[in-house]
C-alpha positions in Angstrom: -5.9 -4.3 -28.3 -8.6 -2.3 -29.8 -9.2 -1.4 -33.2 -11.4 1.1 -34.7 -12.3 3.0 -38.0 -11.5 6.3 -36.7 -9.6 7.6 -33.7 -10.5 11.0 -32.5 -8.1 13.1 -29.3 -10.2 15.8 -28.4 -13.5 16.5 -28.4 -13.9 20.4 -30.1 -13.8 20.8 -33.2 -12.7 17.1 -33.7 -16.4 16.4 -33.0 -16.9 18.1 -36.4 -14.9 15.3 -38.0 -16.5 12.2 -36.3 -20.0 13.6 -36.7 -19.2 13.7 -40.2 -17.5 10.8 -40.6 -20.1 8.4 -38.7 -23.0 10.0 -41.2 -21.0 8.3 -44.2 -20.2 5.0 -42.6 -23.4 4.1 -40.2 -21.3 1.0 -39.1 -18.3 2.5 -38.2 -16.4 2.2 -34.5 -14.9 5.6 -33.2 -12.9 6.4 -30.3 -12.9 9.9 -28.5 -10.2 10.8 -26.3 -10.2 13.5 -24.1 -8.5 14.3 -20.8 -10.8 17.5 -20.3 -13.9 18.2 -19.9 -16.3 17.4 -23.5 -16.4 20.5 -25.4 -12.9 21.6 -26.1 -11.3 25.0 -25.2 -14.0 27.2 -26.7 -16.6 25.8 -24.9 -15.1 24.9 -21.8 -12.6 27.5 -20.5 -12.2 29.9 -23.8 -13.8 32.0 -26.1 -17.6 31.3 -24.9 -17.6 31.7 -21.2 -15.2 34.8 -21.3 -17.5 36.4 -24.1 -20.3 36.0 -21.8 -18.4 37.7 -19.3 -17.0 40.4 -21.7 -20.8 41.8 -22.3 -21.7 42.6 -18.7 -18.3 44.7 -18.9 -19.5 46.5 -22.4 -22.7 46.9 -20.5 -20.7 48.9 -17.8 -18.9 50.9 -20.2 -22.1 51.8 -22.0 -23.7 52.8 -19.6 -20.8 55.0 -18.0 -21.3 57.3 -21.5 -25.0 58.0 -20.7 -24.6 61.3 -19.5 -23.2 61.7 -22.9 -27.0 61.4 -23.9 -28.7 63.5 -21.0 -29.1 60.3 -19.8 -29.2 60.5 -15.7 -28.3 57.1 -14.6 -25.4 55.4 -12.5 -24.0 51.7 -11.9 -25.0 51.8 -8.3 -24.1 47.4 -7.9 -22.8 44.7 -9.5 -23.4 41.4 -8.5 -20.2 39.4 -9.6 -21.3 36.0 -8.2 -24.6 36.6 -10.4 -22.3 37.5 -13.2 -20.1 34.7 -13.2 -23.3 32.6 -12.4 -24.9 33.3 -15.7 -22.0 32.0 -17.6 -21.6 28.8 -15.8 -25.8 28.4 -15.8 -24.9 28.5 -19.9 -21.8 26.4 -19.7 -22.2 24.1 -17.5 -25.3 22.2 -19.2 -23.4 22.3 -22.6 -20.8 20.0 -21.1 -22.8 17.5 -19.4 -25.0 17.4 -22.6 -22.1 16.4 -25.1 -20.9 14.2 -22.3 -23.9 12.4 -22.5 -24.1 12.6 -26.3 -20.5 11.0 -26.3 -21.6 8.2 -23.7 -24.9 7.0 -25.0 -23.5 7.1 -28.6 -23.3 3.2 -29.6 -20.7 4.1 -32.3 -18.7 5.9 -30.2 -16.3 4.5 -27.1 -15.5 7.8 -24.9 -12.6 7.9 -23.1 -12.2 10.9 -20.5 -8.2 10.0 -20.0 -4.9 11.4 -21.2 -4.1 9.8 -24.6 -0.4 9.1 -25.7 1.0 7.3 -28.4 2.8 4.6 -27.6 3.4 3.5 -31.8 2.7 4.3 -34.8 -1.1 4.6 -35.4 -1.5 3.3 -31.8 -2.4 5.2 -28.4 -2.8 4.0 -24.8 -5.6 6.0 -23.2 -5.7 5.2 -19.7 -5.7 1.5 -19.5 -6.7 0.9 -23.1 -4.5 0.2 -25.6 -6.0 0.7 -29.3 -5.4 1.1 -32.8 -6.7 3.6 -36.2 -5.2 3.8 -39.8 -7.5 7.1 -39.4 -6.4 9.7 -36.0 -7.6 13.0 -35.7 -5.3 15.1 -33.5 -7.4 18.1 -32.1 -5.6 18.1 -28.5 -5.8 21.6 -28.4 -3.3 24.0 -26.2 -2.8 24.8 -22.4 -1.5 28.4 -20.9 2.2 29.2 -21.1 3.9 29.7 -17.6 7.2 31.8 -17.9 10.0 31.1 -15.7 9.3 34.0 -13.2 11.2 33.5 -10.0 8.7 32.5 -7.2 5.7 32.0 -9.3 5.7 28.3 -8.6 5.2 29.4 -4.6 2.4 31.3 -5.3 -1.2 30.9 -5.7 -2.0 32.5 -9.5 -4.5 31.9 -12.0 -4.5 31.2 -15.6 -7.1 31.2 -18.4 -8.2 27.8 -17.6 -8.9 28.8 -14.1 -9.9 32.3 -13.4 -13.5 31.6 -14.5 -13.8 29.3 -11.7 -13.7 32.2 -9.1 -17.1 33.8 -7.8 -15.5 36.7 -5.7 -14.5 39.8 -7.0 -10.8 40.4 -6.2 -10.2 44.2 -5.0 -7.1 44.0 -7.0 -5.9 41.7 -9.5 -2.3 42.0 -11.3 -2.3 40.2 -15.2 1.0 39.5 -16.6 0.8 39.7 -20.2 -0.1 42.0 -23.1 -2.2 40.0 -25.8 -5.4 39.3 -26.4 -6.3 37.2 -23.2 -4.4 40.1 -20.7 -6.7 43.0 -23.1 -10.0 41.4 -22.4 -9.3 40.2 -18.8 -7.9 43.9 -17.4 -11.2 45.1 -19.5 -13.7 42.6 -17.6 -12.5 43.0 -14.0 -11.7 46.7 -14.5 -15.4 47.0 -15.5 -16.6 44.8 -12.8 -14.8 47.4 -10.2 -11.0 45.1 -9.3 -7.9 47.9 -9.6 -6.2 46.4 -12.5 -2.6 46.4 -13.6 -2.1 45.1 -17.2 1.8 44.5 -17.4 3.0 43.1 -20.7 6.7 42.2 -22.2 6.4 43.8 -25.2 6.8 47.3 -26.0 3.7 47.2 -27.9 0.1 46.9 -26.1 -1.8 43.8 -28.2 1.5 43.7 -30.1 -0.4 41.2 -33.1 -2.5 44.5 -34.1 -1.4 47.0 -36.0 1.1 49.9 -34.0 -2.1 52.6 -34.3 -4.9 50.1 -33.4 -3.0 49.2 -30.3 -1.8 53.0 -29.6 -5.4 53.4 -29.4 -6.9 51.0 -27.5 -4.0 51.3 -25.0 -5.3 55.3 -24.7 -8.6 54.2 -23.8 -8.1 51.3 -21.6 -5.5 53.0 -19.7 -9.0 55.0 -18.7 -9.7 52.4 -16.5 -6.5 50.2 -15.3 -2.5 50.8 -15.1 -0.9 49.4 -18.3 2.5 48.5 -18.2 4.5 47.5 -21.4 7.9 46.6 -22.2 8.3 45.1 -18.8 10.0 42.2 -17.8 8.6 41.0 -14.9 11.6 39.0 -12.6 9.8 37.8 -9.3 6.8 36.8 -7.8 6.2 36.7 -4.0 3.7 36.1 -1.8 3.0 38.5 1.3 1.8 37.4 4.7 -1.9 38.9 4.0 -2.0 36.7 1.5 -1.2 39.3 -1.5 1.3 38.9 -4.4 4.3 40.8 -4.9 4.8 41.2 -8.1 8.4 42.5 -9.4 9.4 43.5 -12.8 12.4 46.3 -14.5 11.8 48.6 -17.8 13.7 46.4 -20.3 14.8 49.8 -21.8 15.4 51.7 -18.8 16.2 49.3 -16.0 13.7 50.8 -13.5 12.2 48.5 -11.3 8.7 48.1 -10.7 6.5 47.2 -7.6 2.7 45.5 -8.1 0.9 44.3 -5.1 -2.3 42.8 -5.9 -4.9 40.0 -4.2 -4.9 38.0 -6.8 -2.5 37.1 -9.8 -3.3 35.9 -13.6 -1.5 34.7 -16.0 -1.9 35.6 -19.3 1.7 35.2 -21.8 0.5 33.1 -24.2 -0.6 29.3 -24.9 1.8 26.0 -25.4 1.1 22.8 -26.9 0.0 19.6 -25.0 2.5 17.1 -26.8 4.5 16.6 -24.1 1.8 14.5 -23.0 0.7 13.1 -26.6 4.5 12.0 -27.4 3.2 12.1 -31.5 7.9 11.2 -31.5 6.6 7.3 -30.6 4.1 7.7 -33.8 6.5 9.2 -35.8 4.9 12.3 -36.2 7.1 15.3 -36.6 7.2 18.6 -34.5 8.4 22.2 -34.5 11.1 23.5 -32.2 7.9 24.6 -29.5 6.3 21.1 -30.1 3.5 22.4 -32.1 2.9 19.3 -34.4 3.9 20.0 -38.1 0.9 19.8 -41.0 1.2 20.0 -44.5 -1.2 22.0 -46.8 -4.1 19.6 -46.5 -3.7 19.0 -42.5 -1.5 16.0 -42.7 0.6 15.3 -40.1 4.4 13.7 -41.3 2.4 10.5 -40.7 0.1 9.5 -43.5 -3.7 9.1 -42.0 -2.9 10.9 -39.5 -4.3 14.9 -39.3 -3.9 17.6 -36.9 -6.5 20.8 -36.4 -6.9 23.5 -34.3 -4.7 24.8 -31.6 -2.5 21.4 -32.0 -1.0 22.8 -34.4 -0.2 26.0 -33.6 -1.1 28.4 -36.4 -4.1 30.5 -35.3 -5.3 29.7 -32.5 -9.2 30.5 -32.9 -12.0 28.5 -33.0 -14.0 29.8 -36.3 -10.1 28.3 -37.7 -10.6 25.2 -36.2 -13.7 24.8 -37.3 -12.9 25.4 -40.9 -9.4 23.3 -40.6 -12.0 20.7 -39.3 -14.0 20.8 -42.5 -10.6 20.8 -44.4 -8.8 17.6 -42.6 -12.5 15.6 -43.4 -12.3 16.9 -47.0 -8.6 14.8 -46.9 -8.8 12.1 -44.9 -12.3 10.9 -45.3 -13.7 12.5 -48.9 -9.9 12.0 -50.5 -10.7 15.3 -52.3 -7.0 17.0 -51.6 -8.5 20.4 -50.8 -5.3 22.5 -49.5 -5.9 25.1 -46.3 -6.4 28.7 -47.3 -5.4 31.0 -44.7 -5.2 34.5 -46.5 -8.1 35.7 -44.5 -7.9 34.4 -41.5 -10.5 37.1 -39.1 -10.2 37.6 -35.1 -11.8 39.7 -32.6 -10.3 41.0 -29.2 -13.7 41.8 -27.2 -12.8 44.5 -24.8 -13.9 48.1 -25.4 -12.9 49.7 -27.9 -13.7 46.4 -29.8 -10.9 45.5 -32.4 -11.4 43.5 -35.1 -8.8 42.1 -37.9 -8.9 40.3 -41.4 -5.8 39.8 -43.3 -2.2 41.0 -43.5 -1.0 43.7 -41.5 0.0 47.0 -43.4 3.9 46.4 -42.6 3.9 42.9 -44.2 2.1 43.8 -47.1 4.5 46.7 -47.8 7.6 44.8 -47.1 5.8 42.6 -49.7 4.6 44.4 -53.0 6.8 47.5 -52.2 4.4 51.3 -50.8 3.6 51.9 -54.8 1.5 49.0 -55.3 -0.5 49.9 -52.0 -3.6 52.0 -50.8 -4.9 52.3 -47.0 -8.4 53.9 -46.7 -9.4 54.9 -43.6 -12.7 56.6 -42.0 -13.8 57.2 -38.3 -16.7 56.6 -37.0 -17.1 60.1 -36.0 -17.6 61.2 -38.9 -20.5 59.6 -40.1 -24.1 59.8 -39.1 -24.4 56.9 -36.8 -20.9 57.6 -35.5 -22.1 61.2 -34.5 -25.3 59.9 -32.7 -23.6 57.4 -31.0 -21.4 59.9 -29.6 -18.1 57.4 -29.9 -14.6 59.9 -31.0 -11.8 58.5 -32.3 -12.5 54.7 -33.7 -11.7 54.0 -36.8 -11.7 51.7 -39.9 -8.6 50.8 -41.6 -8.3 49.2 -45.2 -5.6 48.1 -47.3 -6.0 47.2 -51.0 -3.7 46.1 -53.6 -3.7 49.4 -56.1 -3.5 48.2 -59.6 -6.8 45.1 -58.7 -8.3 46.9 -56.1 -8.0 43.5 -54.4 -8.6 43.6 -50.0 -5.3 42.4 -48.8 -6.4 43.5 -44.8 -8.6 45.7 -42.6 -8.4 46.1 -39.3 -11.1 48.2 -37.2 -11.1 49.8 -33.5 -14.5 50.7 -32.1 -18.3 49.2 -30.9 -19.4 46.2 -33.3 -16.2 45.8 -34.9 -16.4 42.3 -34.9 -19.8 42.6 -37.0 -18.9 45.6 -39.1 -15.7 43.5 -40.5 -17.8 40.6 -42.0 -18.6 42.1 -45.2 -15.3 42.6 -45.6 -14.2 39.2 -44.8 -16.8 37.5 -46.9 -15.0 39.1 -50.3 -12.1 38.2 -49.6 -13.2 34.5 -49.7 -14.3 35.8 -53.2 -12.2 35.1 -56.5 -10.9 37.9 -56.9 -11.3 39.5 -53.5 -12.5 43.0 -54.9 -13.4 46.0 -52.7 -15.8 47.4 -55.8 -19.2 45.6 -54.0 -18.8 47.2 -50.9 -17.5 50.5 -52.8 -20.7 50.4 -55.8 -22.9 48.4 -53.0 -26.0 50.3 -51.1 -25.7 51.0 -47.9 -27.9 51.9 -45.7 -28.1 55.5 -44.3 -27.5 56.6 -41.2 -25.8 53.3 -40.4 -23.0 52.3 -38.8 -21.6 50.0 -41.9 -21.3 53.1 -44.1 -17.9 53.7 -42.0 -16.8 50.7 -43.8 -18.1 52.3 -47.3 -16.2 55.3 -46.1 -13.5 53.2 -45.2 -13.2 51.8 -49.0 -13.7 55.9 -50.8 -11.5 57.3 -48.9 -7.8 55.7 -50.2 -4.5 57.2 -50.3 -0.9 56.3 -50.5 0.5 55.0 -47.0 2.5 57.9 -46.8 -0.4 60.0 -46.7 -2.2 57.8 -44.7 0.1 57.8 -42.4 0.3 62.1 -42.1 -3.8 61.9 -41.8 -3.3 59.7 -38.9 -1.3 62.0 -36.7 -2.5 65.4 -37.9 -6.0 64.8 -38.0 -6.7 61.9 -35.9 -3.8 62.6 -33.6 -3.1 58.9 -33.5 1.0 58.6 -32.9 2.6 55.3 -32.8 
């Protein structure tokens, strides 16, 4: 049996860790498990690759609302394979260079197997049997398959696969109404596939808030069918080698036919203990088999820490990134540093852009109760960048705790939303989380982050806010 100093499953954010870890103790032995390709999720089949798909598809978009300008010009061709080329030209070379990194590393023994535990503070990877008092447990997440009748006769495609394709399906059905469904219906819809979105919940992107989704739902639906509150029933596979996809209105019953060339999968993400079996270490799980941390990262076995999508809070990679800071505070610097997630910040990159910080505007009311609350709210129309850019109906959406003025959550629908929130993400990692430097702060004129100013001037009671939204942005939930 092997021993080491430090014992690392997965090789994302994990990395962070050993890197870390091996620049305090130069004489250190680590082991790296990882049944994937070197990288983790982000890199390999997640946020970077389908972000460098995304862009072409803004591209499209853009360029579509040129006329706007008295701009003559037309997408004449798109050249998919070239497309999808670029992002595995990018990809491609990151992996083989932290597989090599990982392999000529004399500290480091890299295993490229499935790792399971077999007793406490000991895994079998492969062949190997070895030994930590120190494990890192970044095993990340695979796609969720719902129990669709047929679907396991079929050829479909998940996440983890559809970036492998190079041809551009003339029709592609995505089942699914989050955040992976949103930005895939966006890309191939853009690319020139006939898309139809179908999701389970009555709510398009039902993790947004009701009017960013309304929204965003209004302006894809510009481009692809999208179905909610649809429970699809049955999968089938037709002798031209199309899918039949089947689902019935969970409100009204009505049935619903799809036939497409090519099926993805989008419902969600599960964990990957069924492989790990932490039960054998005596590390404890949740009723989906996410594994359990405490405040610092600890798993319910001391020494042994959990990050990322393993354990099945957020899955993003900026949060596994800073939960991979936290776990080395703990279990290498012994500083007890507990996880703060009361700004936790995502992006869904399809267009309009959305971008989110925070707590929702329900949750907070539920919370402290509509008199303790103000929502501001601005669009981007009506500012001066907003007006040259020509864009209608995006908006920025703020929610402060009334007597401190504190930012308890914003949430914005339009281009660069994912930059135009950091300002506002960055005070709320202050003390006291005040609005008043963006309010009293200069900002520069005509720019685009004076709808966030705008944003933070322009507060009212959520009553009102709410009235403002219908009447005068026409925005109905």
């Amino acid at each position: 049996m092997k021993e080491y100093d430090l014992i690392a499953i997965g090789s994302g954010s994990a990395l962070d860790v050993v890197n870390a870890f091996l620049h305090r103790n130069h004489d250190a032995k680590v082991a790296v498990i990882d049944k994937d390709e070197p990288g983790g999720i982000c890199l390999t089949r997640g946020c970077i690759p389908s972000k460098m798909l995304m862009y072409p598809a803004e591209m499209v978009r853009m360029i579509e609302m040129a006329s706007e300008f008295g701009i003559d010009v037309e997408v004449k061709r798109i050249d998919f394979g070239r497309v999808m080329d670029r992002m595995r030209g990018h990809i491609y070379p990151e992996i083989a260079s932290i597989r090599e990194g990982l392999s000529r590393t004399e500290s480091v023994d890299y295993y490229p197997v499935v790792a399971e535990f077999v007793a406490p503070y000991t895994l079998k990877a492969g062949n190997e049997v070895m030994k930590s008092k120190l494990i890192i447990l970044c095993t990340g997440s695979k796609p969720t398959i719902p129990p669709i009748s047929g679907l396991d006769r079929v050829n479909y495609h998940t996440s983890d696969t559809i970036l492998k394709i190079s041809k551009l399906p003339g029709s592609i059905a995505i089942i699914g109404g989050g955040y992976i469904a949103a930005e895939y219906g966006h890309f191939f819809s853009a690319m020139g596939s006939k898309v139809t979105v179908v999701g389970r919940n009555p709510q398009f992107i039902p993790e947004e808030e009701p009017e960013i989704s309304a929204l965003a739902r209004r302006e894809l639906q510009k481009h692809l069918e999208l179905v909610t509150n649809c429970e699809v029933q049955e999968v089938d596979g037709m002798s031209d080698g199309t899918k039949k996809i089947v689902g019935v209105d969970r409100q009204s019953g009505k049935k619903l036919e799809i036939i497409a060339d090519e099926l993805l999968i989008a419902t969600g993400r599960s964990p990957n203990t069924d492989i790990l079996h932490p039960e054998m270490a005596g590390i404890r799980t949740d009723e989906h088999g996410w594994i359990m941390v405490n405040d610092y990262m600890e798993t319910s076995q001391p020494n042994i820490w959990a990050i990322g999508d393993a354990d099945g809070k957020y899955p993003f990679k900026h949060v596994a990134n800073y939960e991979s800071l936290i776990a080395y505070y703990n279990a290498v610097l012994r500083k007890k540093v507990k996880v703060d997630y009361s700004a936790v910040p995502h992006a869904v990159f399809m267009y309009p852009e959305i971008a989110s910080v925070g707590q929702r505007e329900k949750e907070i009311i539920e919370r402290l109760g509509e008199d303790r609350v103000l929502i501001g709210a601005q669009r981007y129309q009506d500012t001066a960048k907003g007006q040259a850019m020509a864009v209608k109906d995006f908006f920025v959406k703020v929610i402060l705790e009334k007597e401190t003025m504190k930012i308890l959550g914003a949430h914005i629908i339009g281009p660069h939303a994912s930059i135009l929130i950091q300002e506002i993400i960055n005070l709320m990692y202050t003390k006291d989380g005040s609005a008043a430097p963006i309010i009293y702060g200069m900002h520069i004129h005509p720019a685009l982050s004076e709808v966030v100013q705008r944003a933070f001037t322009n507060l009212m009671p959520p009553e009102e806010y709410h009235h403002v939204l219908e009447e005068r942005y026409e925005i109905r939930t």
